[in-house]
Backbone as ProteinMPNN parsed JSONL, in Angstrom:
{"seq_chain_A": "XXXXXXXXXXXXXXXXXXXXXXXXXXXXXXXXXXXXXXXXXXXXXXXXXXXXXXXXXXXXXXXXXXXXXXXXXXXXXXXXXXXXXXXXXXXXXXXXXXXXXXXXXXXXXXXXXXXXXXXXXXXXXXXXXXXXXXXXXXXXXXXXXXXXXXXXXXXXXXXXXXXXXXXXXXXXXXX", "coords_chain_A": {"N_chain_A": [[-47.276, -3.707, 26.007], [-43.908, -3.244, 27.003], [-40.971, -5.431, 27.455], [-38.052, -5.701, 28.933], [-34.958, -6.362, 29.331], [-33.688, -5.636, 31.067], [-30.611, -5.13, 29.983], [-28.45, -2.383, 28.74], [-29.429, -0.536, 25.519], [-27.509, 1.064, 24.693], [-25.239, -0.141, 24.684], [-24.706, -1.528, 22.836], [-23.847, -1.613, 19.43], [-25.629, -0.601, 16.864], [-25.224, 0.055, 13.923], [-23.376, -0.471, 11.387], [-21.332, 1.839, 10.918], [-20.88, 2.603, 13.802], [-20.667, 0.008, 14.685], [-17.564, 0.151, 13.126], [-16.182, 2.42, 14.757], [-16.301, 1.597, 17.412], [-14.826, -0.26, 16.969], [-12.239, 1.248, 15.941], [-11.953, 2.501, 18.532], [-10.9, 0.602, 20.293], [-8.516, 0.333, 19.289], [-8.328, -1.085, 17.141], [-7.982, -0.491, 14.471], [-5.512, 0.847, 14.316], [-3.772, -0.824, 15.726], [-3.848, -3.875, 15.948], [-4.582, -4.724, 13.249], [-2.21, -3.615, 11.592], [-0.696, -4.646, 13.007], [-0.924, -7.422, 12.482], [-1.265, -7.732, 9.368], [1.941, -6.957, 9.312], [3.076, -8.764, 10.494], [2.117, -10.865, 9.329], [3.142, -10.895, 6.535], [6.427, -10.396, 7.005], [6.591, -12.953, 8.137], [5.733, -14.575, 5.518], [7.776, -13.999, 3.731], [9.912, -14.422, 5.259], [9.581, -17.515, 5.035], [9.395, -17.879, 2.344], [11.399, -17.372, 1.231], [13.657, -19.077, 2.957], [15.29, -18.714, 4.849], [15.839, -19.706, 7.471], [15.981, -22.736, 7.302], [13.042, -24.872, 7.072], [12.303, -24.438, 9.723], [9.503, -23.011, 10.649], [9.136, -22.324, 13.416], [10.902, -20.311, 14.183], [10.633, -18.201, 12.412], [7.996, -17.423, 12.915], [8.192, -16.151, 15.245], [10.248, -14.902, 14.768], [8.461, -12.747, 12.877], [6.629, -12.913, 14.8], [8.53, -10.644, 16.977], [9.039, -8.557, 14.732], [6.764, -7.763, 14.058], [5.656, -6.5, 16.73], [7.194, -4.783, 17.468], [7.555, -2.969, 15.852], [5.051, -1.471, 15.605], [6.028, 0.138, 18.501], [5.935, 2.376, 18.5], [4.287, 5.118, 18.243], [4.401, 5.837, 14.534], [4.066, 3.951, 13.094], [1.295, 2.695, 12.844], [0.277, 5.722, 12.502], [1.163, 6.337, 9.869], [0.327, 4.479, 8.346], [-2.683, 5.035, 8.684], [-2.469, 7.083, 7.193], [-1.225, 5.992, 4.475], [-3.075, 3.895, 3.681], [-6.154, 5.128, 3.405], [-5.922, 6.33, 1.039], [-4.179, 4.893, -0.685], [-6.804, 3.111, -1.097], [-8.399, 5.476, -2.127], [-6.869, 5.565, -5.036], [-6.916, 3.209, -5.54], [-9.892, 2.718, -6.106], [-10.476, 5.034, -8.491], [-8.69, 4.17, -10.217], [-10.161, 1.866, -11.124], [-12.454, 2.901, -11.626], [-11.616, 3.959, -13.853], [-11.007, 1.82, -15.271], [-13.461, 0.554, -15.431], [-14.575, 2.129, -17.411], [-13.082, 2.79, -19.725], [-13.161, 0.191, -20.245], [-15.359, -0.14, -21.644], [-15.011, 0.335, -24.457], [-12.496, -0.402, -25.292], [-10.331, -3.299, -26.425], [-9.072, -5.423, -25.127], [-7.786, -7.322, -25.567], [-6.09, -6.935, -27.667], [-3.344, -7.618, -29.926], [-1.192, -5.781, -29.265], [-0.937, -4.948, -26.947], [-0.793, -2.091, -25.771], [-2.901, -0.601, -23.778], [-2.869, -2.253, -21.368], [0.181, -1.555, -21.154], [-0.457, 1.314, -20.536], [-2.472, 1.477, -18.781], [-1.245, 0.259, -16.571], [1.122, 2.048, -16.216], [-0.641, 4.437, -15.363], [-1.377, 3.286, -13.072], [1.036, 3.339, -11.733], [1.456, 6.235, -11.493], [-0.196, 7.325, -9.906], [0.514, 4.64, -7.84], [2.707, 6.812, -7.357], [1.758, 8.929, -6.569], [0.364, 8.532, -3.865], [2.489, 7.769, -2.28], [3.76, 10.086, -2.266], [2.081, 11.871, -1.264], [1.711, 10.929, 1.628], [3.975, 10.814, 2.866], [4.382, 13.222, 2.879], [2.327, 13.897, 4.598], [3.977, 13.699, 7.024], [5.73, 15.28, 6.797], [8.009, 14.69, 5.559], [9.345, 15.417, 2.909], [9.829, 18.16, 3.749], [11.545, 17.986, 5.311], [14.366, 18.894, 5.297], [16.206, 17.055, 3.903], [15.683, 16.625, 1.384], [15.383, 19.251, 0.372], [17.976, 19.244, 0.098], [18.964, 17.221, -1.338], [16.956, 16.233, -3.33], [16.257, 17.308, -6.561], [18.62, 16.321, -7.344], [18.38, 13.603, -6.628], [15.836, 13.121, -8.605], [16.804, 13.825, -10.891], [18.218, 11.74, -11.339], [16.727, 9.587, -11.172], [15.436, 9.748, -13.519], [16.942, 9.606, -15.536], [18.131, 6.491, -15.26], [15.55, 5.921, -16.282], [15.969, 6.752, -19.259], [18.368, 5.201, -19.642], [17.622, 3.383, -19.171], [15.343, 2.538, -21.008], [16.839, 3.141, -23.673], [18.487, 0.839, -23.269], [16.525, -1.237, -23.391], [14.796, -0.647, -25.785], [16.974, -0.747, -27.809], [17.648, -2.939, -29.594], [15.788, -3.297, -31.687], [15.533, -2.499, -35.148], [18.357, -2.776, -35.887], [18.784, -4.786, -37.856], [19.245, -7.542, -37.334]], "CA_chain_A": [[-46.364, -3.71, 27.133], [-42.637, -3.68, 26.135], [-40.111, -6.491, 28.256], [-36.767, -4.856, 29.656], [-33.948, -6.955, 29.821], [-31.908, -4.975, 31.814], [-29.395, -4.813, 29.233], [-28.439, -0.995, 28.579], [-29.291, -0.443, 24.271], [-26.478, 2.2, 24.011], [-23.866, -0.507, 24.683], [-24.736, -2.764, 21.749], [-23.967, -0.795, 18.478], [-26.634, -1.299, 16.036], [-24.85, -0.134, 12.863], [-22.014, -0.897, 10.692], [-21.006, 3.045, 11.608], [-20.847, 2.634, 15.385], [-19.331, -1.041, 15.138], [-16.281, 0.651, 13.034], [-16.019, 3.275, 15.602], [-16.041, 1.112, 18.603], [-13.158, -1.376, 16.72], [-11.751, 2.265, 15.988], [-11.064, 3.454, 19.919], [-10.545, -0.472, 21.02], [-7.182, 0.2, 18.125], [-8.373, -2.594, 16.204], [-7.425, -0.183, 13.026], [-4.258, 1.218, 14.537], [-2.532, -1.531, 16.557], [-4.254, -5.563, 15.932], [-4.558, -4.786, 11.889], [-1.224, -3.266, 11.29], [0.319, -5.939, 13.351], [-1.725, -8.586, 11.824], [-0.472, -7.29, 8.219], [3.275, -6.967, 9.279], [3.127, -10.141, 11.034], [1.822, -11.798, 8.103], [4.361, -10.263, 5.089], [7.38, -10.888, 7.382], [6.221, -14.394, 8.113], [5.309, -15.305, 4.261], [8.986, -13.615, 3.359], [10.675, -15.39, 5.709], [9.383, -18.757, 4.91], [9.202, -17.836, 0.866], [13.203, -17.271, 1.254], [13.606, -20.329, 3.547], [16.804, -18.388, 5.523], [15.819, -21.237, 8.268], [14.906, -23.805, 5.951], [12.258, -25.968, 8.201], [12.253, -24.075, 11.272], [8.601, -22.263, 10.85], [8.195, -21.986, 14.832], [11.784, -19.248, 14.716], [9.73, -17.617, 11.429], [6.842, -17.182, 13.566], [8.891, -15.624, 16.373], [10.968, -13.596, 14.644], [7.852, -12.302, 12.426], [6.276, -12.13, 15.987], [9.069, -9.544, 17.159], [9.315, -7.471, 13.96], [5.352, -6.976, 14.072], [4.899, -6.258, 17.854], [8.875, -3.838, 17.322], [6.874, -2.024, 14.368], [3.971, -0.441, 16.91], [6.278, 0.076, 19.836], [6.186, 4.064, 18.852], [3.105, 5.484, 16.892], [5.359, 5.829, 13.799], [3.233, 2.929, 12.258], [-0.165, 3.421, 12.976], [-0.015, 7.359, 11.985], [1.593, 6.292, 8.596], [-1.164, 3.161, 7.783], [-4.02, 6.125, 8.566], [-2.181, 8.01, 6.136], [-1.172, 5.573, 3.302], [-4.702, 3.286, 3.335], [-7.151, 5.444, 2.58], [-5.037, 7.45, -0.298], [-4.395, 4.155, -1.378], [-8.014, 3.302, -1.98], [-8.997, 6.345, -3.614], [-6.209, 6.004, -5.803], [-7.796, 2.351, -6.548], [-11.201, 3.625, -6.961], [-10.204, 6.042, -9.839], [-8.229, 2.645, -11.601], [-11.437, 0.715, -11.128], [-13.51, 3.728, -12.293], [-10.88, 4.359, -15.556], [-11.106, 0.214, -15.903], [-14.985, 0.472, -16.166], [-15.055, 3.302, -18.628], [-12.408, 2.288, -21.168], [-14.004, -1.347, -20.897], [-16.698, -0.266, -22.895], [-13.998, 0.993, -26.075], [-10.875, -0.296, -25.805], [-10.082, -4.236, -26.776], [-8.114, -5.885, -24.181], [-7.015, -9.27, -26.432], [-5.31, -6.702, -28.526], [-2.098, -8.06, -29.759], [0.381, -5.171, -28.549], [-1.172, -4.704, -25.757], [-0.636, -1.005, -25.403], [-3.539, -0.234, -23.036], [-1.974, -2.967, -20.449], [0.663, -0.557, -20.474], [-1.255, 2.826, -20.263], [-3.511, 1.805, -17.411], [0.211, 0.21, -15.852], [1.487, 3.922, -16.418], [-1.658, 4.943, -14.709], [-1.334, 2.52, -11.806], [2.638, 3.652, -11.464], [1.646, 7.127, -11.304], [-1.211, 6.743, -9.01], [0.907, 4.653, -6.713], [3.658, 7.536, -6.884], [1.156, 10.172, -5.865], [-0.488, 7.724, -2.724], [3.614, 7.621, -1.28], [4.683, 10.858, -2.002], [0.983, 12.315, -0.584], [1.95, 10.179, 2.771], [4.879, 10.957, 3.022], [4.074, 14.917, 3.056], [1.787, 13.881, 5.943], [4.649, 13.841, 8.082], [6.787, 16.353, 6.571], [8.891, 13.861, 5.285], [10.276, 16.046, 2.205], [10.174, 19.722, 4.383], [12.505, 17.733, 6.607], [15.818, 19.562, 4.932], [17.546, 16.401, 3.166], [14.825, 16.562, 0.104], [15.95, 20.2, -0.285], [19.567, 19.248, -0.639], [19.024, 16.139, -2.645], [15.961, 16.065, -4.164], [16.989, 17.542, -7.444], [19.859, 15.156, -7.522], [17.475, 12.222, -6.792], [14.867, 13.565, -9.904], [17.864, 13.343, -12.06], [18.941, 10.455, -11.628], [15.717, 8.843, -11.71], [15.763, 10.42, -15.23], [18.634, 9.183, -16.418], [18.399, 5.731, -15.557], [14.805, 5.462, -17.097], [16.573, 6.736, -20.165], [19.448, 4.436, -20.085], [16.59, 2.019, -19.489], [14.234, 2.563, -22.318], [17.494, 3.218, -24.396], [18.479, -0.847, -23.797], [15.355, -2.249, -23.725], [14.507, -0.225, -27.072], [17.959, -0.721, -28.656], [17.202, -4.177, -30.255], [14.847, -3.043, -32.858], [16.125, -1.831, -36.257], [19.367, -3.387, -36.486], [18.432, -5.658, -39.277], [19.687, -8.58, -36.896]], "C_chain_A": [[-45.008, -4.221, 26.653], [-41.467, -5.081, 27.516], [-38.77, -5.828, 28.333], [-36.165, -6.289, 29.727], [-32.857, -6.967, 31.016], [-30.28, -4.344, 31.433], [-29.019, -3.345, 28.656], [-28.128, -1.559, 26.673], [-28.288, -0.16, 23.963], [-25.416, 1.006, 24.031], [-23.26, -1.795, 23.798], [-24.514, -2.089, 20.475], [-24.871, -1.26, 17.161], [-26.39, -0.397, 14.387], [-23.531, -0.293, 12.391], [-20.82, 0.598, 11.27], [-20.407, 2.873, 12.643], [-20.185, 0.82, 15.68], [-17.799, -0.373, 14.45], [-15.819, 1.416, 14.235], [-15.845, 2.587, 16.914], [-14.492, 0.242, 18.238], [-12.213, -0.121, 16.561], [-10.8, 2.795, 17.892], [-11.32, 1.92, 20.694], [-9.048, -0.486, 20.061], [-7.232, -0.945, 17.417], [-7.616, -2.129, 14.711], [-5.838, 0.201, 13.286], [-3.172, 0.632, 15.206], [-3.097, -2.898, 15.727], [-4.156, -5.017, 14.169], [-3.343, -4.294, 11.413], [-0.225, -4.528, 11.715], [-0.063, -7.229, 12.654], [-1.102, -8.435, 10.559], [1.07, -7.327, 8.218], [3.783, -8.396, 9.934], [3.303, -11.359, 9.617], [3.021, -11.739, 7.101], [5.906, -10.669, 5.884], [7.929, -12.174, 7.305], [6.387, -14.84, 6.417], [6.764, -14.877, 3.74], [9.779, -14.106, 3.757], [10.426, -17.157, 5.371], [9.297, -18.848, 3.356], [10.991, -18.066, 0.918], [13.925, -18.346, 1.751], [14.91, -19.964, 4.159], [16.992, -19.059, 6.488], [14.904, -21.815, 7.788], [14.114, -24.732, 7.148], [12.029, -25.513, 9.412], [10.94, -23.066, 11.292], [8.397, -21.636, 12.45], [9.323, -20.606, 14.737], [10.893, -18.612, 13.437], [8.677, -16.741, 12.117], [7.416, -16.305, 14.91], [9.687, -14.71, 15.9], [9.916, -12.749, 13.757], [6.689, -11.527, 13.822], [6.898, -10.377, 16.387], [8.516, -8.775, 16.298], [7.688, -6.556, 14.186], [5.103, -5.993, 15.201], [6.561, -4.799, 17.86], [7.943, -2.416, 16.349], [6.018, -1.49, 15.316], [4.569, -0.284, 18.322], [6.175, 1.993, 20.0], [5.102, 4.123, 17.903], [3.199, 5.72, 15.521], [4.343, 5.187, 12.434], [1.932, 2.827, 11.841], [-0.778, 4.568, 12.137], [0.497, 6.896, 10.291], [0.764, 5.275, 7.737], [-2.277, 4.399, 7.409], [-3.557, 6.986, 7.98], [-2.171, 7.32, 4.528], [-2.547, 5.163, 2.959], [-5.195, 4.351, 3.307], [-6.311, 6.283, 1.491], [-5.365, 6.14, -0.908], [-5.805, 3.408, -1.991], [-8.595, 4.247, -2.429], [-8.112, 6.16, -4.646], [-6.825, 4.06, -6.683], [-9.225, 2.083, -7.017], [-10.884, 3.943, -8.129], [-9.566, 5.332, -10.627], [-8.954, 2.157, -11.694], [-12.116, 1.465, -11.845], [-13.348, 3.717, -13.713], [-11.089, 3.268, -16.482], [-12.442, -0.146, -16.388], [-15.403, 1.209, -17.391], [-14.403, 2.89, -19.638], [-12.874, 0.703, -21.407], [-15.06, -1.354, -21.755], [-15.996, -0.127, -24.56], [-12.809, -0.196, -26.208], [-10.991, -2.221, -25.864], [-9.06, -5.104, -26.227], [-7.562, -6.749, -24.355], [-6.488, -8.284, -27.115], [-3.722, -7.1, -28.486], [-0.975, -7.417, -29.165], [-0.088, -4.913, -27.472], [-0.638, -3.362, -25.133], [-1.631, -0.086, -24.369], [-2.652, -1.13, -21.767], [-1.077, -1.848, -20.3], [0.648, 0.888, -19.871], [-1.951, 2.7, -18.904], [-2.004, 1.476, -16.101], [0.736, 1.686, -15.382], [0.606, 4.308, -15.437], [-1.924, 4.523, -13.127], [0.142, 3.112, -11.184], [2.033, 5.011, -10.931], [0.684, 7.489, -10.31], [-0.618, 6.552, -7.708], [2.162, 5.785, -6.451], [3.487, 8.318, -6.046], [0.786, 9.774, -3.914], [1.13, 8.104, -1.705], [4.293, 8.709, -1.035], [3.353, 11.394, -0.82], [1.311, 11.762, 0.999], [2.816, 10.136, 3.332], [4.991, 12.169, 3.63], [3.33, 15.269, 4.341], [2.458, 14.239, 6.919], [6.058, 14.432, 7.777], [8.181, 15.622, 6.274], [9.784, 14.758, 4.242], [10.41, 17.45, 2.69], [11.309, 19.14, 5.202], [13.956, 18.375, 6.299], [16.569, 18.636, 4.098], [16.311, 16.763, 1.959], [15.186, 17.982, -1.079], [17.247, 20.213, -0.901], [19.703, 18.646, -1.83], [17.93, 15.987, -3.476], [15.963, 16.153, -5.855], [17.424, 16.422, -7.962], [18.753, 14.005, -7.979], [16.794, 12.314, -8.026], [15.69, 12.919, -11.083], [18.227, 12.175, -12.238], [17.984, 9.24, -11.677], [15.634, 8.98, -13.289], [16.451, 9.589, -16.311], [18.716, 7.501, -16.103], [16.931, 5.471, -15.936], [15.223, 5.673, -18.073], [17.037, 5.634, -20.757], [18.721, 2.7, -19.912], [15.923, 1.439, -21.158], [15.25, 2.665, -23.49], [18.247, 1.535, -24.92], [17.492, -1.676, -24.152], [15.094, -1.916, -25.283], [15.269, -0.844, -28.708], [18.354, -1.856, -29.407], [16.613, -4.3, -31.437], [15.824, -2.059, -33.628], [17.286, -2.272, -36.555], [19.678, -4.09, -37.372], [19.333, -7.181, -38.87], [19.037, -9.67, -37.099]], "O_chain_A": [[-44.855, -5.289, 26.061], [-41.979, -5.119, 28.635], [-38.561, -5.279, 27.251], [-36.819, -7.25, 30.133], [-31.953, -7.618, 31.54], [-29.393, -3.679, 31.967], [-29.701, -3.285, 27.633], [-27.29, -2.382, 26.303], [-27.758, -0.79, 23.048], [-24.53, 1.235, 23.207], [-22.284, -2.545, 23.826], [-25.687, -1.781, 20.262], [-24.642, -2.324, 16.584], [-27.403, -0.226, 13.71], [-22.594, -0.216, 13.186], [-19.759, 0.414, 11.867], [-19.184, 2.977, 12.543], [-19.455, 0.485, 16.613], [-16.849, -0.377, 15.232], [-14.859, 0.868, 14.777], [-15.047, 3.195, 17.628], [-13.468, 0.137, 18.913], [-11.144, -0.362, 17.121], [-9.682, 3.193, 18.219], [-11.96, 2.0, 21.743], [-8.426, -1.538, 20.21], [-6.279, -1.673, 17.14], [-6.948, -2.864, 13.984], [-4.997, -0.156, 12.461], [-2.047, 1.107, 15.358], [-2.619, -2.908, 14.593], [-2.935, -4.991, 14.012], [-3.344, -4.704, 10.252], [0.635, -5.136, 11.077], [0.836, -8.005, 12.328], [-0.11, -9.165, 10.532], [1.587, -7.714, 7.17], [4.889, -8.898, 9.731], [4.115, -12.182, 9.194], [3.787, -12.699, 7.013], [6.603, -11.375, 5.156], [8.981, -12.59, 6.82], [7.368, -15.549, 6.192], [7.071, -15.815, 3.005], [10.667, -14.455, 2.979], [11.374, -17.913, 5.582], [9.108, -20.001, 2.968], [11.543, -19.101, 0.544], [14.892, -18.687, 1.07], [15.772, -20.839, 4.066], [18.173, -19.277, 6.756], [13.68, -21.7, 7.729], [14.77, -25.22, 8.068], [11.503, -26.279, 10.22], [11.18, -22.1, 12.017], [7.666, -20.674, 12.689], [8.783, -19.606, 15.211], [9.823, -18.587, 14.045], [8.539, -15.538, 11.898], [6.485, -15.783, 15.523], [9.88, -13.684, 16.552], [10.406, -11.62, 13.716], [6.187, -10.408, 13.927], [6.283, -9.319, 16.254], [7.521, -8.16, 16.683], [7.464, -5.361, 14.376], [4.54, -4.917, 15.001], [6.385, -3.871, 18.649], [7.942, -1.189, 16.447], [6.71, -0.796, 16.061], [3.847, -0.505, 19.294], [6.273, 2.695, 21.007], [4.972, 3.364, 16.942], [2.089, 5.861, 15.008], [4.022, 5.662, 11.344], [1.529, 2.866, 10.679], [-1.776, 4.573, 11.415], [-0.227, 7.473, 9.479], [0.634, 5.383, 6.518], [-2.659, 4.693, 6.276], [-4.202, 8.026, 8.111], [-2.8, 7.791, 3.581], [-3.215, 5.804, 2.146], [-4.214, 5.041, 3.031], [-6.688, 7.426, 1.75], [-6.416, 5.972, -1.526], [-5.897, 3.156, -3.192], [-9.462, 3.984, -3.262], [-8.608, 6.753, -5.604], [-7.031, 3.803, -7.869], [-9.612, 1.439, -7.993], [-11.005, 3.054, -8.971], [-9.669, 5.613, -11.821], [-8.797, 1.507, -12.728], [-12.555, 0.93, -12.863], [-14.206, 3.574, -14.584], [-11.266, 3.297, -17.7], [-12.688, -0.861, -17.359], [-16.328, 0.953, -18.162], [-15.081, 2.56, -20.61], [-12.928, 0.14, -22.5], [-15.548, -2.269, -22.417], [-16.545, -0.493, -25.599], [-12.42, -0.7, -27.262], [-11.957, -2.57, -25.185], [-8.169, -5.493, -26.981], [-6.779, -7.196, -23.517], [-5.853, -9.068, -27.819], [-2.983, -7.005, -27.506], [-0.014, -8.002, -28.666], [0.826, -4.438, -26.796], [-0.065, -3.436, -24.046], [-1.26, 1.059, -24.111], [-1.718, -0.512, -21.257], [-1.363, -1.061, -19.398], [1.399, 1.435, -19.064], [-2.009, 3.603, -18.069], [-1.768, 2.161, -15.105], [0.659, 2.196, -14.265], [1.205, 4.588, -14.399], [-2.478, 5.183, -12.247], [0.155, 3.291, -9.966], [2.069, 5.016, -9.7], [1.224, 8.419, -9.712], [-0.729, 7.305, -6.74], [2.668, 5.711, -5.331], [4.218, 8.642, -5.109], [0.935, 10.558, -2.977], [1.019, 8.618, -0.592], [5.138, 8.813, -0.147], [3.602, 11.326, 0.384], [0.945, 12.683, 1.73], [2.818, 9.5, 4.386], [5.56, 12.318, 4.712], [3.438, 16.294, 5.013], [1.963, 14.981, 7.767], [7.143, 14.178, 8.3], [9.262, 15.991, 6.733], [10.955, 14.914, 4.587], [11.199, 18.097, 2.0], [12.026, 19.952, 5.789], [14.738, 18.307, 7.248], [17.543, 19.102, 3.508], [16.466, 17.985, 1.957], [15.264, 18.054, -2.306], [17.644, 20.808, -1.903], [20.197, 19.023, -2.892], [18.208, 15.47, -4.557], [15.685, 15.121, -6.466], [16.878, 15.684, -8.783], [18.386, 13.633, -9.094], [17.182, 11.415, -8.772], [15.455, 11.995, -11.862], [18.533, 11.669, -13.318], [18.307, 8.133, -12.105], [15.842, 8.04, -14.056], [16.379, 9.176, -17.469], [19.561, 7.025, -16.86], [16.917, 4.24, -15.96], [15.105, 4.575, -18.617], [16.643, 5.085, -21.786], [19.026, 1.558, -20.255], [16.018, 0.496, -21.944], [14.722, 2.295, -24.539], [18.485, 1.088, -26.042], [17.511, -2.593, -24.973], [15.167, -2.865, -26.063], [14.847, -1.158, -29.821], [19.47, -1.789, -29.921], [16.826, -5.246, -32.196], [16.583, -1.204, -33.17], [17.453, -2.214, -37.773], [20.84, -4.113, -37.778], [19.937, -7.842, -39.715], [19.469, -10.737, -36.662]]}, "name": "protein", "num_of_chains": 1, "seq": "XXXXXXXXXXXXXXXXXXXXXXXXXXXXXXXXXXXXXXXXXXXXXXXXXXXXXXXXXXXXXXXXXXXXXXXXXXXXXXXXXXXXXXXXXXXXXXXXXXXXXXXXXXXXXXXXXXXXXXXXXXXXXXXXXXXXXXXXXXXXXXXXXXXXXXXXXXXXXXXXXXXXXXXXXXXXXXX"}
């Protein structure tokens, strides 16, 4: 003989599944965690900078605004459920690359040329995650990307050049 509570089953979710999905259409992922995150980074920026040195409660109030300003149009939301998950597959596949070359490669090596390869790998990674998220919302069909885009390429170009050309330009001089 089973005992009834009264309590209806369906309105208790009994897996991990069906609790996401309920914090899902209560906007726990698209409003309280975005604000919670922009809240936070504002806050820790404003009080890292100290632009009112001692005054945490205006910190907290103006990190208030910016958070609750940031979800006043869906803008924010739609662009989180675009960047996060890109961004964890894109740190999956560094975690995956980090398990596989851990078996070979020698990570106390003195030049430390993997450090910069998997770096490289992390750079290009996060390039793909912002442009990919970006494309979501037709950010480069929008008409300025066609004008300038180009332009922009180039001139990214040109000052990694004139980068790698100072940083480089130290060696060999017989200084």
């Amino acid at each position: 003989m089973s005992v009834t509570t009264g309590l209806a089953t369906a309105a208790y979710p009994s897996s991990i599944g069906q609790v996401l999905q309920s914090w899902e259409s209560l906007g726990i992922f698209s409003y309280v965690l975005p604000f919670i995150l922009i809240f936070a980074v504002v806050y820790a920026i404003l009080d890292k900078v100290e632009v009112f040195e001692g005054k945490n409660s205006l910190n907290m109030v103006i990190a208030l605004a910016v958070g609750l300003l940031s979800l006043q149009f869906e803008f924010v939301p739609l662009f989180f459920s675009e960047i996060f998950p890109r961004a964890g597959i894109a740190i999956s596949v560094l975690l995956v690359a980090l398990i596989l070359a851990g078996a070979f490669i020698d990570w106390k090596d003195k030049d430390k040329k993997w450090h910069w390869i998997f770096f490289g790998l992390a750079a290009i990674a996060f390039l793909l995650v912002i442009a990919n998220s970006f494309a979501a919302f037709s950010f480069f069909g929008s008409g300025w990307w066609d004008n300038y885009g180009s332009a922009i390429i180039v001139l990214v170009v040109l000052v990694a050049l004139v980068t790698a050309v100072m940083l480089g330009g130290g060696k060999g001089e017989g200084k």
